[in-house]
N, C-alpha and C positions, 0 to 999 in steps of 0.2 A: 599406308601410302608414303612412298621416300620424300622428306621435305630437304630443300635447298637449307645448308647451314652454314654455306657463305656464298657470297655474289662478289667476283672477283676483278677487277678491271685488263684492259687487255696484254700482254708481252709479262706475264708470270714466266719467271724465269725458274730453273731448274737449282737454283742458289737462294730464291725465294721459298719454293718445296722442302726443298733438305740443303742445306748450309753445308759449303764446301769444307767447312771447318772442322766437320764431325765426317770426310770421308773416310775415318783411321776403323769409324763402326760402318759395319758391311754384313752383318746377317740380320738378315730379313724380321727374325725376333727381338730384335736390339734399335734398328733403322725408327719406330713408326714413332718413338718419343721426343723426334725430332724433326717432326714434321710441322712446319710452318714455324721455325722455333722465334723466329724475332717478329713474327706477331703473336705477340706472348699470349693475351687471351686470349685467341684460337686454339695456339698448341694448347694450353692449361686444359679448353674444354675438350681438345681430344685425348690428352693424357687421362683425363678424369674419365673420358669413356661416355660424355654426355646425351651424343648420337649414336642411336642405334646403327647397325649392319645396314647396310642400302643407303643410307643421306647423301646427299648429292653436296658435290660441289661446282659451280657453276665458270666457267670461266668466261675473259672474251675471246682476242682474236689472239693467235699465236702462244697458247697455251702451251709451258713447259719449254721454251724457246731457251735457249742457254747450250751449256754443255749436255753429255751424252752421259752425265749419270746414271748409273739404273736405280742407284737410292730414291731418287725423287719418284718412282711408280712404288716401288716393294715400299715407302714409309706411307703412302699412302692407302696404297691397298692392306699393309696392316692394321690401318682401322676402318677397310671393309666401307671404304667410301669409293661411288662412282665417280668420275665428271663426265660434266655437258659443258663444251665449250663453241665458242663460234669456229674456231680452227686451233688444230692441235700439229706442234711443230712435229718434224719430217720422225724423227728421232725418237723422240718421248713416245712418240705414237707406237712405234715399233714396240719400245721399251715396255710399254704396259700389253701391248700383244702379248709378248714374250712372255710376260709374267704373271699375266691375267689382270689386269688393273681395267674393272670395266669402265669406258672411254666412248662416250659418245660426240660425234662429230654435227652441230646443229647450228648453222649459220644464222637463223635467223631468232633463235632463243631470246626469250623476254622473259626474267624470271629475278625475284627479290629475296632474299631470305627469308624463311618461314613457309613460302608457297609452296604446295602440292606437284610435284611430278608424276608423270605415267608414261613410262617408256613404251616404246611399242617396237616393234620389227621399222615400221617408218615413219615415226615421225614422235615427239616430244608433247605431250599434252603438258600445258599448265591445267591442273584443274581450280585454281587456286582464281585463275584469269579468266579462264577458259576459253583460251584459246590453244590451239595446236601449232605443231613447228616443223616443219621437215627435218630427219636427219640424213645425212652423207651415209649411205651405207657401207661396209666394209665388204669388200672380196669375199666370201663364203671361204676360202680359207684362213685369211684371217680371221675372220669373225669365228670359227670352230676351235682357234686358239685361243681364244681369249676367253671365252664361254667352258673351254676345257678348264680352265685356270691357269696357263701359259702353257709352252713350247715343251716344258718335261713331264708335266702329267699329259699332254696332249700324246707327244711322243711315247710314253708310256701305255697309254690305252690303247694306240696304234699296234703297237708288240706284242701286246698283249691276244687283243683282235688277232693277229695274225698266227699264233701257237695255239691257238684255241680250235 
């Protein structure tokens, strides 16, 4: 089960995620060592790989708010972390569409570090609490890109489908 391995407070900026200082690195295998990098214990324990594939990171309100980097989705989706925020700015939202950064929209999330999540199709189970949370669903086309793992594997399997 995906446990929360940070609880974040609200207006995380996109300079917070990936630091404008390092936008000279821009491939996506290079990006995810610099993710959270001035909070230095966090990045440590994601450089070290301490969370496995699935760990949530929680946000609050206005998740990823800032500028329209795309580093701040692709360093975090390189280390194959979700979030759950209460709302995810206009921008970023797209951005992890696009590139598969799975992105949950859950306004009313109660959740600590260490607690148990369980995503559903609707709605955020703490099991840790036990309590459940609505989430905002996405469009069914967005939500099939992002589940694809963004916009060019999506695209890709589309073409593909289609010569087939």
């Amino acid at each position: 089960m995906p446990k929360v391995i940070i609880k974040l407070e609200n207006d995380i900026s996109t300079d917070d995620i990936y630091p404008g200082r390092f936008m000279a690195t821009v491939l996506p295998t290079e990006t995810p060592q610099f993710a959270f990098f001035d909070r230095t214990e966090f990045n440590a324990q994601l450089k070290a790989k301490t969370f496995p594939a699935g760990s949530i990171i929680v946000g609050g309100e206005n998740f990823g708010c800032g500028s329209s980097r795309e580093q701040a989705c692709s360093t975090l989706k390189g280390h194959e972390v979700a979030v759950v925020a209460k709302s995810i700015s206009r921008i970023f939202l797209q951005n992890s569409i696009n590139l598969g950064l799975q992105v949950v929209i859950c306004p009313g999330i109660e959740a600590s570090e260490g607690d148990e999540l369980e995503i559903t199709a609707d709605q955020v189970f703490n099991k840790t609490t036990g309590k459940a949370f609505a989430q905002v669903k996405l469009p069914a086309a967005r939500k099939g890109i992002m589940d694809a793992g963004g916009l060019i594997p999506y695209t890709r399997a589309r073409l593909m489908a289609k010569q087939a």
